[in-house]
C-alpha positions as a Markdown table, in Angstrom:
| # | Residue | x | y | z |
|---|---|---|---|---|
| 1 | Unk | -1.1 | -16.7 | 4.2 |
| 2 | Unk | -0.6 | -19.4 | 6.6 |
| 3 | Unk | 1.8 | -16.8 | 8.3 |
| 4 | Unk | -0.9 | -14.5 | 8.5 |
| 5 | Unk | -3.2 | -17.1 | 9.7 |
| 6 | Unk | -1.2 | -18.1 | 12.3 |
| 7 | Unk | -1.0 | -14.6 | 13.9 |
| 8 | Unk | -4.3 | -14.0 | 13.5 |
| 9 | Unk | -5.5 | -17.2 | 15.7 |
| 10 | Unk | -3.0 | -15.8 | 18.2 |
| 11 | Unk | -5.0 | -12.8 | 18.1 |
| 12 | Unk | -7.9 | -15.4 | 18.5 |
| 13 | Unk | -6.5 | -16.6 | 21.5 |
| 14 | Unk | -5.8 | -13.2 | 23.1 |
| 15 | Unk | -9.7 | -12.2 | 22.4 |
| 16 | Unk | -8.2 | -9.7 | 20.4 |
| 17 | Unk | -10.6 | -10.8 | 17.2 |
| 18 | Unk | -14.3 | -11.5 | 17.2 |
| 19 | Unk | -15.3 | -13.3 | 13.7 |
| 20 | Unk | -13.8 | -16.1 | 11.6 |
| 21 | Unk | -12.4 | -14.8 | 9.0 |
| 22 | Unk | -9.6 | -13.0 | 7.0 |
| 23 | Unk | -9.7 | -11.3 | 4.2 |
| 24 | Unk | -7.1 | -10.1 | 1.5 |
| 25 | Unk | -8.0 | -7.0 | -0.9 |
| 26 | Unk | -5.4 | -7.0 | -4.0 |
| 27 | Unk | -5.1 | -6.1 | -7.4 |
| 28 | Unk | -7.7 | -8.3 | -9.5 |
| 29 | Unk | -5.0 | -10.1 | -11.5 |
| 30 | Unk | -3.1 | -11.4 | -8.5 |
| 31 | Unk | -6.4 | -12.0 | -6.4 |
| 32 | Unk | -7.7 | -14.4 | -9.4 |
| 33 | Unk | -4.8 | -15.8 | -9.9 |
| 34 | Unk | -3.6 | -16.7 | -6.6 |
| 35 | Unk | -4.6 | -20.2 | -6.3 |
| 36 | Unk | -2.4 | -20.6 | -9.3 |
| 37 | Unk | 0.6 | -19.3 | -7.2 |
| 38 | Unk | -0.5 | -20.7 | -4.0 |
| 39 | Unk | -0.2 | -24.5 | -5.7 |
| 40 | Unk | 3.7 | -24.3 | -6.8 |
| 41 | Unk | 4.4 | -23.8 | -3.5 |
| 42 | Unk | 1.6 | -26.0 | -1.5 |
| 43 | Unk | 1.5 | -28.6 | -3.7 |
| 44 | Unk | -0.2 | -31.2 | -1.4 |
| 45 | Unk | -2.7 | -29.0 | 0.1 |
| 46 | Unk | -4.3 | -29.1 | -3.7 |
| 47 | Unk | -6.3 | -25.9 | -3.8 |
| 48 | Unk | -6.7 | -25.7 | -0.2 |
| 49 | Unk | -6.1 | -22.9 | 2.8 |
| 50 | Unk | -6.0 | -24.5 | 6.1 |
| 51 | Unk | -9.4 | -24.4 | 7.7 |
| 52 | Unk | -9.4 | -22.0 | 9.9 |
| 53 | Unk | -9.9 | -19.0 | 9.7 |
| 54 | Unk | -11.9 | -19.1 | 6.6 |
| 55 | Unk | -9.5 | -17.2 | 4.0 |
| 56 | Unk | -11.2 | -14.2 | 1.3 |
| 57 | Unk | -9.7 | -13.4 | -1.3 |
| 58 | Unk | -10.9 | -9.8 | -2.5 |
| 59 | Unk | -10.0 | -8.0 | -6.2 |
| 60 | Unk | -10.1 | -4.1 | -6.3 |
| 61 | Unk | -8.8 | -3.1 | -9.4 |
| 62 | Unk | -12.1 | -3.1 | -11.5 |
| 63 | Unk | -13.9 | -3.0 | -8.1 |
| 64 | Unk | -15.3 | 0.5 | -7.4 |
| 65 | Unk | -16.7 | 0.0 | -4.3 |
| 66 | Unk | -15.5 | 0.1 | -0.9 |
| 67 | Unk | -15.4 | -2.2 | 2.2 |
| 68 | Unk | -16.5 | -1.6 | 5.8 |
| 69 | Unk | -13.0 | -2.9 | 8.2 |
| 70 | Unk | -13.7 | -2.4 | 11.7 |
| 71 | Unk | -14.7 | 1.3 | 11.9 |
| 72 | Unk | -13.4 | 2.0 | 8.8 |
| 73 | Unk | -13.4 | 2.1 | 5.1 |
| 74 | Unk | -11.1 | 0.5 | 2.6 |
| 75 | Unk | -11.0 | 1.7 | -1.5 |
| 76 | Unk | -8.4 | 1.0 | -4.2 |
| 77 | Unk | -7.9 | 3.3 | -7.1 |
| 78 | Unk | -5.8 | 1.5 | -10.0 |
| 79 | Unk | -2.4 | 2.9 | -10.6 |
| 80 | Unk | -0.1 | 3.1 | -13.3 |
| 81 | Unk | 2.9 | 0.4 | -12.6 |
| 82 | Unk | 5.3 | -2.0 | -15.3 |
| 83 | Unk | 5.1 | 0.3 | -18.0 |
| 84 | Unk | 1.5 | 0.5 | -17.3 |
| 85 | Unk | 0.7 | -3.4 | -18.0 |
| 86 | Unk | 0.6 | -4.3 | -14.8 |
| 87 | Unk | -2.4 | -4.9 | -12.2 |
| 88 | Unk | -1.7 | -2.5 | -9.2 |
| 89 | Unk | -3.6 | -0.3 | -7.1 |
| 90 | Unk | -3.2 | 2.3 | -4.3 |
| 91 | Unk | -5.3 | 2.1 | -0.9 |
| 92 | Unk | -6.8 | 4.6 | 1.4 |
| 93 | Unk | -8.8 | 3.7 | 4.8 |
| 94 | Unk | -10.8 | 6.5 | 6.1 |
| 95 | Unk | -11.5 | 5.5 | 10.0 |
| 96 | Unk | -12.8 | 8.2 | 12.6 |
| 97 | Unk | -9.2 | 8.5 | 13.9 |
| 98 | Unk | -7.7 | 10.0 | 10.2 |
| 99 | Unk | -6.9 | 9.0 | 7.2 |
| 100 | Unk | -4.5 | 6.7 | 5.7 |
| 101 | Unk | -3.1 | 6.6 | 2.2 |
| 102 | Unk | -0.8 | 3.6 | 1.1 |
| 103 | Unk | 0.4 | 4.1 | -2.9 |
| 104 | Unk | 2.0 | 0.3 | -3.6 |
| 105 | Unk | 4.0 | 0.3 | -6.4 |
| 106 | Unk | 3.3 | 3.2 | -8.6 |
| 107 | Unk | 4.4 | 5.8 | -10.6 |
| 108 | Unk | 2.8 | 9.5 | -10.9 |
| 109 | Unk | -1.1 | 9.3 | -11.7 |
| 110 | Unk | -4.5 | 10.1 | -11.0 |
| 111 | Unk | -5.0 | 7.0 | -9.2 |
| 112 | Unk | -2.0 | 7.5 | -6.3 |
| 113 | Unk | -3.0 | 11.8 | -6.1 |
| 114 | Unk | -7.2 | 10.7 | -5.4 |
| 115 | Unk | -5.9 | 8.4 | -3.1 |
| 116 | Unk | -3.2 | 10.8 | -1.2 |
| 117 | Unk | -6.5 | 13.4 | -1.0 |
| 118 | Unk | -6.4 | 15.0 | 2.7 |
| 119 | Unk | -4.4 | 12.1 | 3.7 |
| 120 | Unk | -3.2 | 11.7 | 7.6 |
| 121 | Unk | -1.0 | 9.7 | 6.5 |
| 122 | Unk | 0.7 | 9.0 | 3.8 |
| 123 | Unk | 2.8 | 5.9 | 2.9 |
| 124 | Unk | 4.7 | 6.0 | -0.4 |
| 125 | Unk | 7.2 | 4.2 | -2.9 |
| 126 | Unk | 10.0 | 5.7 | -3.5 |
| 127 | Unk | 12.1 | 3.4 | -5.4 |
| 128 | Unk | 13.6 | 5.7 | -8.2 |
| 129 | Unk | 16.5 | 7.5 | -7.0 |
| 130 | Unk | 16.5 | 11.8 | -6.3 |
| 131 | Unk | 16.3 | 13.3 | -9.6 |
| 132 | Unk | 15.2 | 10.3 | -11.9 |
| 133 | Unk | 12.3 | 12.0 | -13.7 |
| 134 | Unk | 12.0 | 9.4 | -15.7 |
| 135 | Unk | 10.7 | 6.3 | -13.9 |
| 136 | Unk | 7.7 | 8.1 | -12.7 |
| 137 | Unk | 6.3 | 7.8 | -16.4 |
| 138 | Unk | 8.2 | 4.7 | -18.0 |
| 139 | Unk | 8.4 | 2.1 | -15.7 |
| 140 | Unk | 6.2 | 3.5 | -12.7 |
| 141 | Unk | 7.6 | 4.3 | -9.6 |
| 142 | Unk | 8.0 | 7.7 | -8.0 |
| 143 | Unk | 11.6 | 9.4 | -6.6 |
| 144 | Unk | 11.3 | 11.7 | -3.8 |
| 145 | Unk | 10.5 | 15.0 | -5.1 |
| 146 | Unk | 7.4 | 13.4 | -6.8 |
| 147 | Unk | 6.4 | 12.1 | -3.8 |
| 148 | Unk | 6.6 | 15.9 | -2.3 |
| 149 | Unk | 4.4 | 17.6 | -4.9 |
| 150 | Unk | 1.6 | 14.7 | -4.5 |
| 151 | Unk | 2.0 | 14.9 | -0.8 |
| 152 | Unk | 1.6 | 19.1 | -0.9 |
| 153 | Unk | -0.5 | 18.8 | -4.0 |
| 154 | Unk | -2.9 | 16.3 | -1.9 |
| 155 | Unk | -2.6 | 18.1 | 1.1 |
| 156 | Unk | -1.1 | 15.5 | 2.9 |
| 157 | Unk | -0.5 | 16.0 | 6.7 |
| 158 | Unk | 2.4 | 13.7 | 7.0 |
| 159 | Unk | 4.4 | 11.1 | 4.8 |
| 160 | Unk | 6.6 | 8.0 | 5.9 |
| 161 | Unk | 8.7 | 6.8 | 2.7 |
| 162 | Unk | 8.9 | 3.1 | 2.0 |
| 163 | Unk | 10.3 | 0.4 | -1.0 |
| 164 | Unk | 13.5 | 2.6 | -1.8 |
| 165 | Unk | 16.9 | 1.5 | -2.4 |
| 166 | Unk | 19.2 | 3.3 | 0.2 |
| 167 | Unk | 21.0 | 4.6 | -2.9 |
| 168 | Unk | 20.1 | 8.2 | -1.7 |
| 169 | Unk | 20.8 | 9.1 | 2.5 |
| 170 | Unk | 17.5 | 9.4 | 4.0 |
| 171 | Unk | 18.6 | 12.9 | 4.6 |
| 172 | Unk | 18.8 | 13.6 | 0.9 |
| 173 | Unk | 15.1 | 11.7 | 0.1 |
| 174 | Unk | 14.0 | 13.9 | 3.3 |
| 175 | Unk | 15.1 | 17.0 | 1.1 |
| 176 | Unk | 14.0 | 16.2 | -2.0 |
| 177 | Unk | 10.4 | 16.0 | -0.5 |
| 178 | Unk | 10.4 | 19.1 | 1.1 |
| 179 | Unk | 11.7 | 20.6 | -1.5 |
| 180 | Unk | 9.1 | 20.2 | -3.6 |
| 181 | Unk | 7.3 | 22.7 | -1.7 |
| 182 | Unk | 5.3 | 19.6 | 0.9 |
| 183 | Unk | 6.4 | 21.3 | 4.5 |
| 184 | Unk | 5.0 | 18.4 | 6.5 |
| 185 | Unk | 6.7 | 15.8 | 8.1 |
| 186 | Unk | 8.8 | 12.8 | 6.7 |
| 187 | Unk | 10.1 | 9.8 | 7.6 |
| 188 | Unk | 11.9 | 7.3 | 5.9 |
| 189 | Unk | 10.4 | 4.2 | 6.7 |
| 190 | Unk | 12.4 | 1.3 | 8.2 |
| 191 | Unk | 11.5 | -2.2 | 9.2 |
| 192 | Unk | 9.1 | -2.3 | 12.5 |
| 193 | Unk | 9.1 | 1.7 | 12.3 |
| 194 | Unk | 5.6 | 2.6 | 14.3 |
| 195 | Unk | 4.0 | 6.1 | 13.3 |
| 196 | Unk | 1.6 | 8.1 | 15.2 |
| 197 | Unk | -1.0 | 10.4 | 13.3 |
């Protein structure tokens, strides 16, 4: 957060932002448990963000409604993750420009597919390997040919691959998407890779 804050009073600075604040929408688990966290490793700030900008914390797991950002829209549908025990949610920000779906951590569910609906852009997990068909149901994360059939099943325009091991070439997680029958584009993501939509 203080990482965050700093760039964001850059932004400040450049007149790029208007208000005084910034906002964080997670999981409900890690959003109320934060300040827990955030203690172990600020120990003298003692429950305490720096001052400005005024930091908010926002849960969406059990939180079915969305929230106005800029000129768009920001939901969460929960998501099957950790053999299902664990908090997590996929987001989706409708904006006049398109439509961006981002699954987190997440394994095949209804959650990830509502999210991916009609999506511009789609940015997925996957962590399990081409041709694990099991991790999509145990622990929760989706291999590459799972991400295809959401993607085509959603009707997904186009889908940039993140959080995967570089076990499989990006040629072969490429393949394994299309091959489940999505005929869009795919990329597999990489740090500071910029994607136009």
């Amino acid at each position: 957060i203080h990482f965050l804050q700093s760039v964001y009073l850059k932004g400040l600075w450049n007149s790029k932002f208007k208000n005084n604040n910034l906002t964080f929408y997670g999981p409900d688990h890690l959003i109320n448990n934060f300040m827990s966290l955030w203690n172990v490793y600020n120990p003298n700030l003692k429950d305490k963000f720096f001052e400005f900008p005024v930091i908010k914390l926002v849960p969406m797991s059990s939180n079915i409604q969305s929230f106005s950002i800029g000129n768009g829209k920001l939901s969460a549908k929960k998501v099957y993750h950790g053999f299902g025990n664990c908090d997590a949610v996929s987001y989706r920000l409708e904006t006049p420009e398109g439509i961006i779906a981002y699954s987190g951590d997440t394994g095949d569910c209804e959650g990830v597919r509502k999210v991916a609906r009609d999506a511009d852009l789609f940015i997925c997990e996957a962590s399990a390997r081409a041709g694990d068909t099991k991790s999509k149901k145990e622990y929760g994360h989706l291999d590459p040919y799972t991400v295809g059939e959401i993607a085509k099943d959603a009707r997904v325009k186009k889908v940039l691959l993140f959080h995967y091991t570089s076990h499989d070439s990006d040629e072969k997680m490429i393949s394994e998407v299309h091959k489940a029958g999505f005929n869009g584009e795919v990329i597999a993501g990489k740090d500071l890779t910029t994607v136009a939509f």
